[in-house]
C-alpha positions in Angstrom: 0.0 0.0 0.0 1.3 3.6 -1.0 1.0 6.3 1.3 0.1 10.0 0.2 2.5 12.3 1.9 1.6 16.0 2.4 4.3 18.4 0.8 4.5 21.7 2.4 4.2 24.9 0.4 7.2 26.5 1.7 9.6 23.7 1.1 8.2 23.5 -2.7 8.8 26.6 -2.9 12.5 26.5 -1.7 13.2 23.9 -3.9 11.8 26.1 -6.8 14.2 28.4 -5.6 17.3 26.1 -5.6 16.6 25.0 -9.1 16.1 28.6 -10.6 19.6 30.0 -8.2 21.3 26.6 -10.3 19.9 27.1 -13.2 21.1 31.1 -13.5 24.7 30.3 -12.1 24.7 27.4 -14.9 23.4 30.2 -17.8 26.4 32.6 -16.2 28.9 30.3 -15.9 27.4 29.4 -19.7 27.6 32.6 -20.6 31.1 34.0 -19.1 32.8 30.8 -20.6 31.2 33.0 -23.8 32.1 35.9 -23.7 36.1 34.7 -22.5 36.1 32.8 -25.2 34.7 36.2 -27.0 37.2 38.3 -25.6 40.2 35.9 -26.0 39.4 35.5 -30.3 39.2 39.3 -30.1 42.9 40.1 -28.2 43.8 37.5 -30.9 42.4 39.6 -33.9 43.8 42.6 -32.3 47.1 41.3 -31.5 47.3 40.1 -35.1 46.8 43.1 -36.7 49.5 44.9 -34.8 52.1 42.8 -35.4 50.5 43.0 -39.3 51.1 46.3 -39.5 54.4 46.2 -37.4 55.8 43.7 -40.1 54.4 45.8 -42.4 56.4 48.6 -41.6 59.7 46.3 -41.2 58.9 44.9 -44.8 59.0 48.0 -46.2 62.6 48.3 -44.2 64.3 45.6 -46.6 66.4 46.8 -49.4 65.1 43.4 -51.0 61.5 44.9 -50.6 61.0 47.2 -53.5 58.1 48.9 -54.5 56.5 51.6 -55.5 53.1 53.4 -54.1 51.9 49.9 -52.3 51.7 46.3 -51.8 49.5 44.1 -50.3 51.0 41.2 -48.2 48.0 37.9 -47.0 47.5 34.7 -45.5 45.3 32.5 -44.4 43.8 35.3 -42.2 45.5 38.5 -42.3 46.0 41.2 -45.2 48.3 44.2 -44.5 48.1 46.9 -47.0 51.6 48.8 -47.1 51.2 52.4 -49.0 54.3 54.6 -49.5 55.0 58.2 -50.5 57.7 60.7 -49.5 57.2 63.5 -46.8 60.1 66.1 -47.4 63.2 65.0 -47.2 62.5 61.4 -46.6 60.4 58.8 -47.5 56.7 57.6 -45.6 55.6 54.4 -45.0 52.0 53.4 -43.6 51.1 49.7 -42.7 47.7 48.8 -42.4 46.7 45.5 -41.0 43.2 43.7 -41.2 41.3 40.6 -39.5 38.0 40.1 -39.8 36.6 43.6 -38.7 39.6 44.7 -36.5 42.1 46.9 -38.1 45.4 48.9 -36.9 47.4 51.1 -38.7 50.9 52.2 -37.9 53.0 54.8 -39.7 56.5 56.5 -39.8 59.3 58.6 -41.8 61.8 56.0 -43.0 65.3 56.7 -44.5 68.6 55.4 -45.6 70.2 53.8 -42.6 74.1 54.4 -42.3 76.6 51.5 -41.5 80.8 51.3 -40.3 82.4 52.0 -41.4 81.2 55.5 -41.7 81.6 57.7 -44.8 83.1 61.2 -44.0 82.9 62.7 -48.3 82.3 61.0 -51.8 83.5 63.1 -54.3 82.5 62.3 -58.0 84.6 64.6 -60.0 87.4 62.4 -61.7 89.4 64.8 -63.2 91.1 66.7 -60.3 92.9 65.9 -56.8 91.4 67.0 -53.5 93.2 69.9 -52.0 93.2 70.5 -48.4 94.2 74.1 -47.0 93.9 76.0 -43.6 92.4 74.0 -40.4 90.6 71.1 -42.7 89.8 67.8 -41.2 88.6 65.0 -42.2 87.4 61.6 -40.3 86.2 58.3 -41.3 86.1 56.7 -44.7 87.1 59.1 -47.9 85.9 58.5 -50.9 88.4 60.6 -53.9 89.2 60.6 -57.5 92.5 58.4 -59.0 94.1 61.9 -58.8 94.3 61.5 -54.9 94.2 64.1 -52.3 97.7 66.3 -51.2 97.5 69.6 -49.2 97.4 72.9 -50.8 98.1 76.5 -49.9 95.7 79.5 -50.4 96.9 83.2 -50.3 99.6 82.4 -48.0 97.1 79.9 -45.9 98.5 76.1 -45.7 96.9 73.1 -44.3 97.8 72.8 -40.9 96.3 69.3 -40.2 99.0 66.1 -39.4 97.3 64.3 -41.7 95.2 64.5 -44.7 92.5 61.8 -43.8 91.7 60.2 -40.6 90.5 56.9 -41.8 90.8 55.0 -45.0 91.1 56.5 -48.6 89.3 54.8 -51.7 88.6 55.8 -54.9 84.9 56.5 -55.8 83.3 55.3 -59.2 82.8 58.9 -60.7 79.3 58.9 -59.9 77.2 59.9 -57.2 75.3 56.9 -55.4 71.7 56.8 -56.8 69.1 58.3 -54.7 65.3 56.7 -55.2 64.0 57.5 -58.4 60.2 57.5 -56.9 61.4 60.2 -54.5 62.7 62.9 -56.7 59.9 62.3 -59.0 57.4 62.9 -55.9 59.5 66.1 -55.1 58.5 67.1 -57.9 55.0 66.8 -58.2 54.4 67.9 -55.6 56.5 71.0 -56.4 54.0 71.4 -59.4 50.9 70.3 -57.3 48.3 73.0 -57.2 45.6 72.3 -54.4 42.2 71.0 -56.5 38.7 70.7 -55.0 40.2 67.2 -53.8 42.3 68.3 -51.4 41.9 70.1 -48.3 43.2 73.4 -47.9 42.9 75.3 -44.5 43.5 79.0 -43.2 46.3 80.3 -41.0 45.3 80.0 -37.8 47.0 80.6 -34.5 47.4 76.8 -33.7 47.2 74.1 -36.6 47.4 70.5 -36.3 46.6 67.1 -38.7 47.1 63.5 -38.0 49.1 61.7 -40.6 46.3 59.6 -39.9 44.1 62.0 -41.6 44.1 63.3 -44.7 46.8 65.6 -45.6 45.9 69.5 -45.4 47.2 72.7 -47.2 48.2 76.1 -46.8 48.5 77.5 -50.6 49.0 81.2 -51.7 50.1 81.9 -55.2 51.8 84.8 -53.5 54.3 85.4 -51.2 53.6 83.8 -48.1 55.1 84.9 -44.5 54.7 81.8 -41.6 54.2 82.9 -38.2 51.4 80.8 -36.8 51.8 77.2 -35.3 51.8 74.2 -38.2 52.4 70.3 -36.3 51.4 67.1 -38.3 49.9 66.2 -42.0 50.0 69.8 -43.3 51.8 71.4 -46.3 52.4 75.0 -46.9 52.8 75.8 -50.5 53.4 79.0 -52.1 53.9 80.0 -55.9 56.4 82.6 -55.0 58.4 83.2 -51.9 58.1 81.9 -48.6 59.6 83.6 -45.2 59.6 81.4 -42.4 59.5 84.0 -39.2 61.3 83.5 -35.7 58.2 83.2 -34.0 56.7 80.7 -36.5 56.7 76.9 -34.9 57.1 73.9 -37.0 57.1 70.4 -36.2 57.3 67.8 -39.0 55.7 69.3 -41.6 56.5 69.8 -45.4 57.4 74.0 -46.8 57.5 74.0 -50.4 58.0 77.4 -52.3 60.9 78.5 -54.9 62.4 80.7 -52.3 62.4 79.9 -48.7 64.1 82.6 -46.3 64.7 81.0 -42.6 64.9 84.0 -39.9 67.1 84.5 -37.3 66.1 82.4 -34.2 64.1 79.6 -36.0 63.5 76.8 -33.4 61.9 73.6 -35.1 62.3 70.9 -36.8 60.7 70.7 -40.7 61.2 69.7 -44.8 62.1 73.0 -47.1 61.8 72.0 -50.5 62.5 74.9 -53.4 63.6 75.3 -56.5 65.6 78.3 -56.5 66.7 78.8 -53.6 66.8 78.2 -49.6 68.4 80.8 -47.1 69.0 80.2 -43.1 70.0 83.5 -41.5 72.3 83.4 -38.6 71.3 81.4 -35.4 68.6 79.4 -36.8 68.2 75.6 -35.3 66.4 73.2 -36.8 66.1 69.7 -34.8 65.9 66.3 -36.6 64.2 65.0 -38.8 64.8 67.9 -41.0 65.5 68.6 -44.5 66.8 71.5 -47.4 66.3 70.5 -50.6 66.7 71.9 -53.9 65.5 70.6 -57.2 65.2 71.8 -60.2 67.3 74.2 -60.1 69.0 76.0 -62.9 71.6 78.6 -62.7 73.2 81.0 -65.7 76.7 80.1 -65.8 77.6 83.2 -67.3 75.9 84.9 -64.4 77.6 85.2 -61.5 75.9 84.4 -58.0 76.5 86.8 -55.1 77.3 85.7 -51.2 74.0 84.8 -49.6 72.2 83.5 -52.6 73.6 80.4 -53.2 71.1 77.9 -53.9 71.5 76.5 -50.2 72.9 79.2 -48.0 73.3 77.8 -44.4 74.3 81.2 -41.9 77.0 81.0 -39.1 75.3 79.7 -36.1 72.7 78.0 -37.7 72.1 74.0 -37.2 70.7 71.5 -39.0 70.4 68.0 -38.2 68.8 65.9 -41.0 69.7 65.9 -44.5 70.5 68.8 -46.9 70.0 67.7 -50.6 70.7 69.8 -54.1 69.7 68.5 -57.7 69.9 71.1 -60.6 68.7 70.4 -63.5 71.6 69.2 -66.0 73.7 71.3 -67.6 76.7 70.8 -69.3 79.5 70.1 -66.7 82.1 72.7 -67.6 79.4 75.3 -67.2 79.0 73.9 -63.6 82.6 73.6 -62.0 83.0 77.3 -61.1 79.2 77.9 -59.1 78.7 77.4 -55.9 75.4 75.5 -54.8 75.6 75.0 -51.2 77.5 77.1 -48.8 77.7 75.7 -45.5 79.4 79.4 -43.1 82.4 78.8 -40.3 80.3 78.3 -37.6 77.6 76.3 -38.8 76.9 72.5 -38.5 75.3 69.5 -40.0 74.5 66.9 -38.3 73.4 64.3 -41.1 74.2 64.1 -44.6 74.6 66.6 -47.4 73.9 65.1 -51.0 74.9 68.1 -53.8 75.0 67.1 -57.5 77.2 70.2 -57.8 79.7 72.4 -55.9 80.1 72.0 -52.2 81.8 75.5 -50.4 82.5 74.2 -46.8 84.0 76.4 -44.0 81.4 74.8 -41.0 81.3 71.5 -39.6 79.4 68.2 -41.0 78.7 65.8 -38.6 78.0 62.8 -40.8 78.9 62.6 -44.7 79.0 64.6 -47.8 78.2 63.5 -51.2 78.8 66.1 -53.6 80.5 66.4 -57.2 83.0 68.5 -55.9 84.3 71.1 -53.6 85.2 74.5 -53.7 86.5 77.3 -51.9 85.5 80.8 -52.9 88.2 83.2 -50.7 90.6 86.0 -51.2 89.0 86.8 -55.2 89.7 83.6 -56.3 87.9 80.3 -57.2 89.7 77.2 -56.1 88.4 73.9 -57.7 88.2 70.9 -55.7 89.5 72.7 -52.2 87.9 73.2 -48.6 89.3 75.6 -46.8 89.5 74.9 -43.0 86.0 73.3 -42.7 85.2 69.6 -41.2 83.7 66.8 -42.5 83.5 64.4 -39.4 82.4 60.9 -40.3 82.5 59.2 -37.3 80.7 61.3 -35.1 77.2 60.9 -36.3 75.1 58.6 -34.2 74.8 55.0 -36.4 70.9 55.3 -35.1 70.6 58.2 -37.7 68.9 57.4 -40.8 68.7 60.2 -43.5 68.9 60.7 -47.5 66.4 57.8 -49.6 68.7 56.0 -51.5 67.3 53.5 -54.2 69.4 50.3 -52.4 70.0 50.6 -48.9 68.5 49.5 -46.0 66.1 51.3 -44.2 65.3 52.7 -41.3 62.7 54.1 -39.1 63.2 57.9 -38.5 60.3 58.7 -36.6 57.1 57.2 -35.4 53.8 59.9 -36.8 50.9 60.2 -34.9 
């Protein structure tokens, strides 16, 4: 026989409770197993695209890695989209990695890196000797023509050095090394780029920043243009005539481009001047790294002569520039060439980086790093002197081997700085 026991309310009711307190601990626990599981695909995704777009940018590094405006590396998973263009003096590289819907982008100025041991000048000019005079010095590897180097004396100055070269001497191939052929013809268009409805262009105010990030932003006048506001970032300022950069003006990483550029006195930043007649830093004017002065395009009358001060590249005593200063004319024949002076470089001014003239280098400062240049020449007492530098210093070995400077077609690279 089977007897009916009476069930109280209340512990039905408990039980009900216990079941429904199990059953929503079993859907959390259900549910925060999820959602790690969630999480833990996404860190993967996100960790994936940054090391994408970290190998991006240390593709893009290789010498073996050439290409022009982009590539696009996969696998299985992941596709990183690496676009390149120049910014100034140097070249920009942006890395762009994607899974699923997570993306990260990295970018940064790249240049040529510099290896031991260190090149102090390259001289292209086969047909004369080097000739040293006055306080000259040279250290670190020197590149010279088969007619050698020997010290020389100029209106009753001689060299005064105990020896001609601190390092090794070789003999260079008559030819400047290549630079990258995508960078000069970037230089130039954008020389000859004329803001369109395309492109942004912006007002002077008192403050101005742009994310490389973003797109890039102008500052255009088809007249002559006078900076004194604030520029940092993505931003180019253009003009169609000449450009004064003023003392008070504050520049950080962006891109000048005019056909005269006039630096004042007591500049403080760090920028690229590009210009195709001419570029002028007055006395005490300091721009930081990564910072560039190039001239391209540049034609000059050879029957004209050009006065002190308005030399293609005219770099003031006191003045510092640490990046790369670069000058490419357009071609001319080469006797017509040998007696101008294209960059003048004053006693008590300093490079720190590299100096790349397809011309005449006159040199009375200091250069921290290397010089590439067709020849030399010193411009003192009324006379021309071919091939001579007259007491100024080319020292090799004392750049840091960290820098990386002018975009050469078949060198490693090297990040310059990380953009934001």
């Amino acid at each position: 026989m089977v007897f009916l026991k009476k069930i109280k309310a209340s512990a039905l009711q408990f039980a009900i409770l216990v079941s429904t307190i199990v059953a929503v601990l079993l859907a959390s626990f259900l549910a925060l197993t999820q959602t790690h599981r969630f999480f833990k695909t996404q860190s993967q995704f996100i960790f994936s695209v940054v090391d994408g777009a970290n190998n991006g940018i240390t593709y893009s590094l290789q010498s073996k890695n050439s290409f022009k405006d982009s590539i696009v590396l996969e696998n299985d998973t992941l596709r990183t989209v690496i676009k390149k263009n120049i910014w100034g003096g140097f070249e920009k590289v942006t890395a762009t990695a994607s899974v699923k819907t997570k993306t990260f982008s990295k970018t940064a100025i790249i240049g040529g890196n510099i290896s031991a041991p260190f090149t102090s000048i390259y001289i292209a000019d086969e047909t004369l000797p080097l000739v040293l005079v006055g306080d000259t010095k040279i250290e670190g590897t020197a590149y010279i023509s088969r007619k050698g180097i020997k010290p020389g004396v100029i209106s009753g100055h001689y060299f005064n050095g105990k020896e001609l070269i601190d390092g090794n001497i070789k003999i260079s191939d008559g030819k400047l090394p290549k630079l990258s052929s995508q960078w000069i013809r970037d230089t130039r268009s954008l020389i000859n780029h004329i803001p369109s409805n395309h492109d942004i262009v912006i007002g002077k105010e008192q403050l101005n920043t742009n994310s490389f990030f973003d797109k890039t932003q102008f500052v255009y006048s088809d007249k002559e243009l006078i900076i004194t506001e604030s520029f940092t970032g993505n931003i180019i300022i253009k003009s169609e005539d000449s450009l004064t950069v003023s003392s008070n003006a504050k520049l950080t990483d962006v891109t000048v481009v005019a056909p005269k550029i006039i630096i004042e006195s007591g500049f403080r930043g760090n920028a690229s001047f590009i210009a195709t007649e001419n570029i002028k830093l007055e006395n005490d004017v300091h721009l930081s790294y990564p910072s560039a002065l190039i001239i391209i395009g540049n034609e000059i009358d050879p029957e004209k002569n050009v006065p002190l001060g308005e030399e293609p590249i005219y770099i003031s005593d006191n003045s510092f520039v640490k990046g790369v200063v670069v000058y490419l004319p357009k071609k001319i024949p080469e006797t017509k060439q040998k007696t101008h002076v294209h960059i003048t470089v004053e006693p008590l001014a300093t490079i720190e980086g590299s100096v790349y003239s397809d011309g005449n280098t006159e040199l009375y400062g200091t250069v921290l790093g290397t010089v590439y240049t067709q020849r030399f020449i010193t411009n003192k007492f009324g006379s021309k002197y071919i091939n001579h530098i007259y007491n100024g210093k080319v020292l090799g070995n004392d750049i840091s081997p960290e820098f990386c400077g002018l975009p050469f077609d078949t060198v490693q690279k090297g990040v310059v700085k990380w953009l934001y």
